[in-house]
C-alpha positions, 0 to 999 in steps of 0.5 A: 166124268166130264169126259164121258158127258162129252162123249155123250154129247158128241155121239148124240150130235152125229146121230142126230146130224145123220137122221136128216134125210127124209122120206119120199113117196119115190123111196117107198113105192119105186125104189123099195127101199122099204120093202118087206121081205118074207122067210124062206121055206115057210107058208101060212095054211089057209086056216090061219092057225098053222103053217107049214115048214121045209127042212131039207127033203120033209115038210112040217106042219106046226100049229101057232 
């Protein structure tokens, strides 16, 4: 038992100690660190109620 609480202890002190680096206005806007990446081979249609899906040589057309 106390070897698991300081187990414990010791994993939450490094996740702690590796959450220190903060967040700068470079890193969002010039680097794209957090930048948002889509999926490959599906489109939303223009009525907002369905998409469209490429799956080898066919396109699919899905209601949500």
């Amino acid at each position: 038992m106390k070897n698991s609480i300081i187990i414990v202890v010791f994993l939450a002190s490094i996740t702690c100690y590796s959450q220190t680096k903060e967040i700068t206005l470079a890193d969002i806007w010039t680097k794209n660190t957090f930048k948002a990446e889509g999926v490959i081979g599906i489109r939303s249609m223009n009525d907002g109620k369905t998409y469209s899906a490429e799956k080898a040589d066919t396109v699919t057309k899905t209601k949500i």
